[in-house]
Wavefront OBJ file of the C-alpha trace (Angstrom):
o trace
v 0.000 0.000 0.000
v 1.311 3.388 -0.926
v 1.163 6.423 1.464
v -2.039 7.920 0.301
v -4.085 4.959 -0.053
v -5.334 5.133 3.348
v -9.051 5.093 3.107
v -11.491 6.627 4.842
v -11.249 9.608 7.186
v -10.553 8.333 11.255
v -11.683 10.389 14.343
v -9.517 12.702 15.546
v -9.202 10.294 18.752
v -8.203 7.142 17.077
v -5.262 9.059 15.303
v -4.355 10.422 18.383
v -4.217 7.004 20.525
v -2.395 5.739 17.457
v 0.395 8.035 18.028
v 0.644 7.947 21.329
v 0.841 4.308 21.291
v 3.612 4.167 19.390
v 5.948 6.968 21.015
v 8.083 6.213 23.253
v 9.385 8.548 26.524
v 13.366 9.600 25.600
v 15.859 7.708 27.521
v 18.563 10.307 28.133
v 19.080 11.620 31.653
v 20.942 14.780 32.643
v 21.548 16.618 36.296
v 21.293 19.674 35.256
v 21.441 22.450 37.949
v 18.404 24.293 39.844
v 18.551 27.379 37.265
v 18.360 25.776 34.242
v 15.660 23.152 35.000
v 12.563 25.371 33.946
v 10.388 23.461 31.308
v 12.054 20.077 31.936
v 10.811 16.780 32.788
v 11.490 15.305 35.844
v 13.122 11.749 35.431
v 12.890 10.913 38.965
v 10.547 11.510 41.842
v 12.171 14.313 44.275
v 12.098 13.389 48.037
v 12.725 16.041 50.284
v 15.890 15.996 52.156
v 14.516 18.223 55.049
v 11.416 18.816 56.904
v 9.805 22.314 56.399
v 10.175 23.932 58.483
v 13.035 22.444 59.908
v 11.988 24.269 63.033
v 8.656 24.959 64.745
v 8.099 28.672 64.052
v 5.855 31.885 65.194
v 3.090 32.461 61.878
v 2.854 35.607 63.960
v 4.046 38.580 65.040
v 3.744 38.601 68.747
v 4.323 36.549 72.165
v 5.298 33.091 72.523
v 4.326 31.957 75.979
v 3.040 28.175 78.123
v -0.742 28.791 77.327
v -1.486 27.198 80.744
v -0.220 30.080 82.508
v -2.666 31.862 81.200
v -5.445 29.913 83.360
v -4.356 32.132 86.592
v -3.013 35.277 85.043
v -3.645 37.400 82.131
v -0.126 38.932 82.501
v 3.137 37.629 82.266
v 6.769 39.097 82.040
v 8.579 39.528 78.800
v 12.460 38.375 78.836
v 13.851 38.304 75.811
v 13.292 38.115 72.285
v 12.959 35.320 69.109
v 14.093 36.688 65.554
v 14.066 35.245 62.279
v 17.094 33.914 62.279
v 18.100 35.076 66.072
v 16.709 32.343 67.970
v 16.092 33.007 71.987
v 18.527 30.975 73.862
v 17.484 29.291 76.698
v 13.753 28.264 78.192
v 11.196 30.345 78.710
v 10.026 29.577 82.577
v 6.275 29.693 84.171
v 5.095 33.060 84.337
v 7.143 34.541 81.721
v 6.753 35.510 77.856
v 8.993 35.985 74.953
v 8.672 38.817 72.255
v 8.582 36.639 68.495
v 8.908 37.796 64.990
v 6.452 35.901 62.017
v 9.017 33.290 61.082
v 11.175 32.972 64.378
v 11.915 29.832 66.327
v 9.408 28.720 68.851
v 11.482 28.988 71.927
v 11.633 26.291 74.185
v 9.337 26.084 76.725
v 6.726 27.807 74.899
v 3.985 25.873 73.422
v 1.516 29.064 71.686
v 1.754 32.568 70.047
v -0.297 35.382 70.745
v -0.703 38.039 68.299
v 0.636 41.602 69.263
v -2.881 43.245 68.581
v -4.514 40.895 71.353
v -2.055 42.566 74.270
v -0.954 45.483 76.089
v 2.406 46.133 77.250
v 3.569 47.664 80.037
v 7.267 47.642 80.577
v 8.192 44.068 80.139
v 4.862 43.426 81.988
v 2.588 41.878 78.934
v -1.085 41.639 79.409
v -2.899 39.174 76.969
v -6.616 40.352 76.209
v -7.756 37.630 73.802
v -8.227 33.853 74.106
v -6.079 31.351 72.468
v -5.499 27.669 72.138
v -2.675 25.426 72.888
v -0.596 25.729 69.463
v -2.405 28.510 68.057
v -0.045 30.586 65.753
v 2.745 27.853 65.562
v 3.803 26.336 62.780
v 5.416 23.022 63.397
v 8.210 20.588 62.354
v 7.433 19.259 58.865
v 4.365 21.369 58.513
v 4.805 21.979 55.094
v 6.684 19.369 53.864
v 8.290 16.323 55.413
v 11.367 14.754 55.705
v 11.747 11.557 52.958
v 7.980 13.045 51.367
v 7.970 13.123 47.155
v 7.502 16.735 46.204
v 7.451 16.554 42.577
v 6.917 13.025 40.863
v 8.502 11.494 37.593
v 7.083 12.824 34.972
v 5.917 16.639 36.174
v 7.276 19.629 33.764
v 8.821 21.962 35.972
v 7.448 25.195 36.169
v 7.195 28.263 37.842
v 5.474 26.984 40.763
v 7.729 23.925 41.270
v 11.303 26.275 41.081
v 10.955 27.957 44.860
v 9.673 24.387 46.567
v 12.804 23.014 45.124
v 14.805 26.159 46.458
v 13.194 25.935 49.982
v 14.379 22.313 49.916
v 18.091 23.004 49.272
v 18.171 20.641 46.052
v 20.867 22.380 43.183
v 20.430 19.686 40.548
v 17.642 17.620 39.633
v 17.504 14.301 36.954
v 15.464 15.408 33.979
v 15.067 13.951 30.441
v 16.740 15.582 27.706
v 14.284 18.062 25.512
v 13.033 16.721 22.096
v 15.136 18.327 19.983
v 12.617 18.764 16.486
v 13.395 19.465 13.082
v 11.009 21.271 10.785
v 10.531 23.012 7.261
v 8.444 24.086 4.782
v 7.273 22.723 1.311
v 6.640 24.656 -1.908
v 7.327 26.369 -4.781
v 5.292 29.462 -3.627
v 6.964 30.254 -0.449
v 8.905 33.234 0.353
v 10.849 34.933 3.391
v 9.824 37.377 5.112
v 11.158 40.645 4.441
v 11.651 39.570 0.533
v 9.294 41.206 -2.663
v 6.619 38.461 -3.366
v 6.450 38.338 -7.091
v 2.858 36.875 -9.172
v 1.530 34.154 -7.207
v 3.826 34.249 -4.313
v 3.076 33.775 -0.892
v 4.600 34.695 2.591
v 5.853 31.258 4.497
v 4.056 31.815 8.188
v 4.015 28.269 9.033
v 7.598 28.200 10.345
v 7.125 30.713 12.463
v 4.111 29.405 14.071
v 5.619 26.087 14.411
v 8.663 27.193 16.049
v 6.973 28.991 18.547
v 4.493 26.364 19.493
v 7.357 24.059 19.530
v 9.633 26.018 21.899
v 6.582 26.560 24.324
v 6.262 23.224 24.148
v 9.723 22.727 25.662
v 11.547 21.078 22.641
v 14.824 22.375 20.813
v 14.527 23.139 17.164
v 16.440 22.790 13.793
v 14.822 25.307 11.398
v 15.576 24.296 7.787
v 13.923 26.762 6.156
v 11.887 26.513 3.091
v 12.281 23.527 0.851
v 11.297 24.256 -2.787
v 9.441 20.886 -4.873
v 12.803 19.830 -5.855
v 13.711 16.001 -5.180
v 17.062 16.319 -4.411
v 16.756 19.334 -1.981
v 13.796 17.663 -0.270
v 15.975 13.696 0.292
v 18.587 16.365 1.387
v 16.311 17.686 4.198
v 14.588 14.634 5.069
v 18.618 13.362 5.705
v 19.304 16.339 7.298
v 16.353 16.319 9.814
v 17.486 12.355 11.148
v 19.451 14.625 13.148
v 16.483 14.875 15.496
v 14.291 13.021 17.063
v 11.100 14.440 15.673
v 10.474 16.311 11.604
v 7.571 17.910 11.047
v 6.752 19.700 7.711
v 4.141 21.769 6.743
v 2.694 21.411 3.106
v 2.804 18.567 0.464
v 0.590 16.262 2.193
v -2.422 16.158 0.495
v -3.371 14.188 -1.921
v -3.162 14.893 -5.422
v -0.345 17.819 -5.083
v 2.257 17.694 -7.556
v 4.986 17.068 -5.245
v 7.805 14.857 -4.736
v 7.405 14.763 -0.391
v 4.875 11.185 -0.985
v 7.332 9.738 -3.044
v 10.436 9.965 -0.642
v 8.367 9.075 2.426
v 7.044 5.993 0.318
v 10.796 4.951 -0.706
v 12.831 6.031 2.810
v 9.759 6.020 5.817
v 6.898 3.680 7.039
v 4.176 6.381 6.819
v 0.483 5.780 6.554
v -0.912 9.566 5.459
v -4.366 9.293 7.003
v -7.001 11.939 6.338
v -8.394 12.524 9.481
v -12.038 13.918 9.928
v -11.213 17.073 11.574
v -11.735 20.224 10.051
v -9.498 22.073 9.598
v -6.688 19.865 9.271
v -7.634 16.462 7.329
v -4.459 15.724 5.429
v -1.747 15.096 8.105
v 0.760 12.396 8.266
v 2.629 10.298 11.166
v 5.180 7.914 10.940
v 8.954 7.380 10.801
v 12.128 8.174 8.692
v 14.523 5.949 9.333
v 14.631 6.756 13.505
v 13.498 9.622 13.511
v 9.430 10.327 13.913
v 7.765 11.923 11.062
v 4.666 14.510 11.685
v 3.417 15.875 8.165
v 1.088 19.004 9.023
v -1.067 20.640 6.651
v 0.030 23.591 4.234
v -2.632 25.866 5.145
v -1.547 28.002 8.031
v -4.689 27.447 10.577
v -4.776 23.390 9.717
v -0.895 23.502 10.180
v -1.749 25.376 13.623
v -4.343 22.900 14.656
v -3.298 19.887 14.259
v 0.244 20.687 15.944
v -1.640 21.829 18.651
v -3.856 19.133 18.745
v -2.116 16.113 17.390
v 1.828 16.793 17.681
v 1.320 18.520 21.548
v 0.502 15.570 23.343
v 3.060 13.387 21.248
v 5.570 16.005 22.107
v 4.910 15.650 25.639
v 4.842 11.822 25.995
v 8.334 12.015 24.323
v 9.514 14.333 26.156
v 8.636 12.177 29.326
v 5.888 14.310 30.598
v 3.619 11.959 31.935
v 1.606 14.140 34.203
v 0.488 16.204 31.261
v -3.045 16.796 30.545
v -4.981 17.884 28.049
v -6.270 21.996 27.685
v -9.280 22.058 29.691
v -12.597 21.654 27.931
v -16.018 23.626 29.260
v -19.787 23.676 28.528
v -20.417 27.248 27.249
v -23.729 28.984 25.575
v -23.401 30.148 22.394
v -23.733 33.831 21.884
v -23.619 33.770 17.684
v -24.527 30.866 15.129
v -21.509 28.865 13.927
v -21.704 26.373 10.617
v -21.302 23.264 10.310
v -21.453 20.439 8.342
v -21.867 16.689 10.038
v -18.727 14.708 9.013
v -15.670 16.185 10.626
v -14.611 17.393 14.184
v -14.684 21.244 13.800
v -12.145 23.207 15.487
v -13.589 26.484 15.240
v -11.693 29.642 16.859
v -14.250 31.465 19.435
v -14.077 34.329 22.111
v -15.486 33.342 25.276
v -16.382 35.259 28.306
v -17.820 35.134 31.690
v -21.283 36.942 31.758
v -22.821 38.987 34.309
v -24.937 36.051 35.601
v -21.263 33.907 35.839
v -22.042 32.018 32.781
v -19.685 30.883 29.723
v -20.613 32.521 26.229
v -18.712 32.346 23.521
v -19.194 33.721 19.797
v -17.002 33.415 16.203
v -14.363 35.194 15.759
v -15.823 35.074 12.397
v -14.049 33.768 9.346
v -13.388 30.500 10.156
v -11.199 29.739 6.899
v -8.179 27.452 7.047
v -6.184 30.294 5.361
v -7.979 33.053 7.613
v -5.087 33.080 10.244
v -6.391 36.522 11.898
v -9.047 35.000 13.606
v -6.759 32.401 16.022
v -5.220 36.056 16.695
v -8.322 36.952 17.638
v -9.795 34.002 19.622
v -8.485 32.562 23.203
v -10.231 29.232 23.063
v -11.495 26.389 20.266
v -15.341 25.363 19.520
v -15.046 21.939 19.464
v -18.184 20.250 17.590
v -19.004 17.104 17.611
v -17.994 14.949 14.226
v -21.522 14.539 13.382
v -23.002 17.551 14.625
v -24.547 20.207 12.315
v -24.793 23.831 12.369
v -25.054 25.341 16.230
v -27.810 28.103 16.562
v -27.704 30.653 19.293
v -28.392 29.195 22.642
v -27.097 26.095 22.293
v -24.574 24.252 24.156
v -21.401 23.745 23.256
v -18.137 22.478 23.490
v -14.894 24.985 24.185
v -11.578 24.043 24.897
v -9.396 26.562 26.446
v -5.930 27.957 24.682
v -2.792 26.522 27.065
v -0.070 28.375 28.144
v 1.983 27.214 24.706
v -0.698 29.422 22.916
v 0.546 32.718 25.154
l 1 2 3 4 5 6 7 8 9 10 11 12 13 14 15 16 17 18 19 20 21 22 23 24 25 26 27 28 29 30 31 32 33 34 35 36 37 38 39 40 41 42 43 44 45 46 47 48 49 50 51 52 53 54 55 56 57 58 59 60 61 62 63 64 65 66 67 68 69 70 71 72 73 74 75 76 77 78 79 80 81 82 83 84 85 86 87 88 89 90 91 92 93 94 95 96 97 98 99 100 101 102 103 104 105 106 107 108 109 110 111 112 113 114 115 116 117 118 119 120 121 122 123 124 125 126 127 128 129 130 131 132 133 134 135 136 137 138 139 140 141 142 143 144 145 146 147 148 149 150 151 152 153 154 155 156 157 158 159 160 161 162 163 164 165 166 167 168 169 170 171 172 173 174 175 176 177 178 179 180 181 182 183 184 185 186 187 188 189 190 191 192 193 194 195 196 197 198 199 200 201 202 203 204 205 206 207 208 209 210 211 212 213 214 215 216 217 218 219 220 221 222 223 224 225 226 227 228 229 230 231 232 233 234 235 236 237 238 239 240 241 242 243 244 245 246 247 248 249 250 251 252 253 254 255 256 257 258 259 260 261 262 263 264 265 266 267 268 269 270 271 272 273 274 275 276 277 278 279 280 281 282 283 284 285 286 287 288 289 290 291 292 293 294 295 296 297 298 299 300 301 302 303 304 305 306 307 308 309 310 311 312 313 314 315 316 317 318 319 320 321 322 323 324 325 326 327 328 329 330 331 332 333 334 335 336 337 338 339 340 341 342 343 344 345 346 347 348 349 350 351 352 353 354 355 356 357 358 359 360 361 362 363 364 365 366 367 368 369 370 371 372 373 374 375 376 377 378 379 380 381 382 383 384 385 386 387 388 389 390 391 392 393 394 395 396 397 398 399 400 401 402 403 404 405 406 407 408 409 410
């Protein structure tokens, strides 16, 4: 069977279990220091070498005192003081109180904190003019996190609210995978720079630069190789060139029928099956291999390029990359506010604006042109209509499906 004799169009789900069940996690381990660790993958859990706190300490500005001496008195004599980071020395005896900073070491013999605003002071004669509990305002031993407790597990991508855990912990290198480093170009005759004079027929290439981004904010390293023009040689040349990497995708020279040479080398050097999935937009896109490297062939037009790297080549990316806590962009029930068309058939990935109304319910409308060549409107949107493969047109008031833009999409 050659690569486009695939028949059929498959749900967007089956094509996505297919690739995922046939990628692999990356093997390579590095320690690679606190400050450089943002956006890996963890490829070990992290245990915490200390309790935190290490020490029990004040929440409070105030006085740490023996809350039963407080059952015969309401005033007790201040001597000394507890600091962040200047502990008192010594115990605090019956009948006596000790002046404590928020953070400071409980001294010994006390058991509660009082906060400053619930006394009156008199000298070093303290009166206490609230109630309190045994313990109240003290944060103990391990409160936080304990000694020999997993803190981040295999398989998290560290982010920003992972990096100052790991600080408070003392850890200064951590075992993560290697990133997925990705190779990617794009096909065509048509396709110019940026910055150049587009002659008759001519087009901008935007792809690439969509791509890359999405790619880097997906935490991989990239090999741009430009454009490729429809030239045989100069396409086997990138195709060798890209085995470099653990991933190629290209954008254009996919679909069926294009007078191309990209289905020809694929056939001869990769195990590819092109499917044509029954998303819209985004139906020609092909997965497979080149030699051992894995092959992702996105559409030509610059919103089904968009899509289906988002959709398809995201979560791929992530299982390789040895992310195995990640999950997919979060998905709501919202009303919509304008009509969108449809056709049963495909999945429709249609880019909407939603909001939170007045009565704290989701709306969303079009952005309006929902063209695969209309690449103003994912500008203009911040989340997908997803609709159903054999759902129809949606009228106003409906129900329907959005799935929120990640943080690779800002």
């Amino acid at each position: 069977m050659g690569c486009c004799d695939t028949p059929g169009l498959i749900p967007v789900e089956t094509a996505l279990g297919k690739i995922l069940d046939q990628v692999s996690p990356l093997e390579t381990v590095h320690s690679v220091p606190l400050t450089d660790v943002m956006g890996l993958v963890l490829a070990d859990d992290i245990c915490s070498p200390i309790n935190v706190p290490p020490f029990a300490n004040s929440a409070m500005d105030g006085y740490a005192l023996r809350i039963t001496d407080l059952e015969h008195t309401d005033t007790l004599e201040m001597v000394g003081k507890s600091f962040a980071g200047i502990p008192f020395e010594g115990t605090c005896q019956p009948g006596q109180c000790i002046r404590i900073m928020t953070g400071a070491e409980i001294p010994a013999g006390t058991d509660t904190v009082i906060m400053q605003e619930e006394t009156e002071a008199n000298g070093n004669q303290i009166r206490f003019t609230g109630r309190a509990k045994q313990g109240e305002n003290v944060r103990p031993i391990g409160d936080d996190v304990k000694l020999g407790e997993v803190v981040v597990a295999k398989g998290n991508r560290i982010t920003a609210r992972e990096m100052p855990l790991l600080a408070s912990l003392g850890i200064a290198t951590l075992p993560v995978y290697r990133r997925p480093v990705v190779a990617f170009f794009s096909t065509g005759d048509e396709l110019r720079p940026v910055g150049e004079t587009l002659d008759a027929g001519q087009i901008y290439d935007s792809n690439r630069y969509g791509i890359r981004a999405l790619l880097e904010k997906f935490g991989c390293d990239v090999m741009d190789l430009g454009i490729i023009p429809d030239d045989p040689t100069k396409l086997r040349d990138a195709f060798n060139a890209a085995t470099q990497a653990d991933v190629l995708i290209t954008s254009g020279g996919v679909s069926v029928g294009e007078a191309d040479y990209t289905k020809d080398i694929l056939d001869q050097e990769g195990e590819i099956g092109f499917w044509k999935i029954a998303m819209k937009p985004g139906k020609p896109f092909a997965f497979g291999t080149i030699k051992n490297t894995w092959f992702c062939g996105l559409p030509g037009n610059p919103v089904s390029a968009m899509v289906t790297l988002y959709q398809l080549v995201q979560p791929m990316l992530a299982k390789l990359a040895g992310h195995s806590q990640y999950t997919p962009p979060q998905r709501l029930a919202a009303k919509a506010t304008t009509t969108f068309k449809k056709r049963p058939g495909r999945a429709d990935y249609q880019r909407g604006i939603y909001q939170i109304n007045a009565q704290g319910q989701v709306e969303v409308a079009t952005t309006g042109n929902q063209g695969s060549g209309a690449f103003s409107s994912m500008h203009q949107a911040n989340c997908f209509v997803v609709l159903e493969q054999e759902r129809g047109r949606v009228e106003v008031g409906e129900t329907v499906t959005i799935e929120l833009f990640n943080h690779t999409m800002y």
